[in-house]
C-alpha positions as CSV (number, residue, x, y, z in Angstrom):
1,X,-16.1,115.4,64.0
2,X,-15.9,117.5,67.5
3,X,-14.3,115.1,70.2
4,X,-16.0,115.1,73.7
5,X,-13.6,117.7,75.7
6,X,-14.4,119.0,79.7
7,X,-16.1,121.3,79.8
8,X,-15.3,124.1,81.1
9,X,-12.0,122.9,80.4
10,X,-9.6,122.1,83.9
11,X,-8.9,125.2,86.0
12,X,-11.5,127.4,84.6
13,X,-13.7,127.5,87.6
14,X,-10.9,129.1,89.9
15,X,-10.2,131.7,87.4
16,X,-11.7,135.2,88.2
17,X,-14.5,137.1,86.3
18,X,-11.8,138.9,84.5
19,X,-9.4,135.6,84.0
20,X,-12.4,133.9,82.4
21,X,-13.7,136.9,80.6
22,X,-9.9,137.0,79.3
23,X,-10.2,133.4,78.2
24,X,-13.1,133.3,76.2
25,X,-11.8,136.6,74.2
26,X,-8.9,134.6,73.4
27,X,-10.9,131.6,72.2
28,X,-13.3,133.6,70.1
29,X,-10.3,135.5,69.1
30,X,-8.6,132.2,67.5
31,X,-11.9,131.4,65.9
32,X,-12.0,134.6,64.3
33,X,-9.2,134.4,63.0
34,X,-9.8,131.9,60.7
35,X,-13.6,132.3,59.5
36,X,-13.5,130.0,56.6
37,X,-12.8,127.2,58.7
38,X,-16.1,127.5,60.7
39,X,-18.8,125.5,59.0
40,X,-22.0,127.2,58.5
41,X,-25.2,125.6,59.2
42,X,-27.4,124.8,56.5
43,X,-30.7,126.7,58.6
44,X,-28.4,129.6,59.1
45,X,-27.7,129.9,55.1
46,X,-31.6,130.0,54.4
47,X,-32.1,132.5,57.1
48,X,-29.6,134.6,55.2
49,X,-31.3,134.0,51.9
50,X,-34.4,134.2,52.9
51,X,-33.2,137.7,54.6
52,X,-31.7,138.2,51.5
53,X,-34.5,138.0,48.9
54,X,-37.1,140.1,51.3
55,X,-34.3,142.8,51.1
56,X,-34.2,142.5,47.2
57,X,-38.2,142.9,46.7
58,X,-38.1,146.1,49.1
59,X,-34.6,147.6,49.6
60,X,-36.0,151.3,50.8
61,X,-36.9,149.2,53.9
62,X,-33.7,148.5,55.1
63,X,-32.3,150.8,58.2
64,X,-28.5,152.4,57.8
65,X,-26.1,150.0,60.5
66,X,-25.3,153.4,62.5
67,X,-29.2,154.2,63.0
68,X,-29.3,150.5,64.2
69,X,-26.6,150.5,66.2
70,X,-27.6,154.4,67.9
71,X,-31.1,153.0,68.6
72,X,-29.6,150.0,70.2
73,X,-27.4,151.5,72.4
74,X,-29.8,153.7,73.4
75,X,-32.1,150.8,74.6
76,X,-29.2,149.5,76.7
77,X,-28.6,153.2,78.2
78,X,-32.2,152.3,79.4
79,X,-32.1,149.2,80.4
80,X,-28.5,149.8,82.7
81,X,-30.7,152.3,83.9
82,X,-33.2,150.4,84.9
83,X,-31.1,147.8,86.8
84,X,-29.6,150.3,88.6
């Protein structure tokens, strides 16, 4: 079971942008590391199958991950250029 911890943990508020930015990286880095050992929700494994099965009963209307991944970046080309 997760034990109460600070949070944000002592000292992260006078970090920098970059320092924090830094920090987190390295936490999610340690995560990574070690997939197994992060416990999936149940909801999150009947999104998958649920995903899953609509894929199964029409595969031809799934999208290639590099024409995903073009047409978002593309949408945050536009946005970035909107905030500008």
């Amino acid at each position: 079971m997760a034990r109460d911890l600070p949070n944000p943990p002592p000292g992260f508020e006078e970090l920098s942008a970059d320092e924090k930015l830094d920090y987190v990286q390295s936490l999610w880095d340690r995560l990574a590391a070690h997939p197994e050992a992060i416990p999936v929700p149940a909801w999150h494994q009947r999104v998958i199958e649920e995903r899953l099965a609509r894929h199964q009963e029409d595969p031809d209307s799934a999208r290639p991950w590099e024409e995903v991944r073009e047409d978002v970046s593309d949408k945050l080309k536009g946005f970035r250029s909107r905030r500008e």
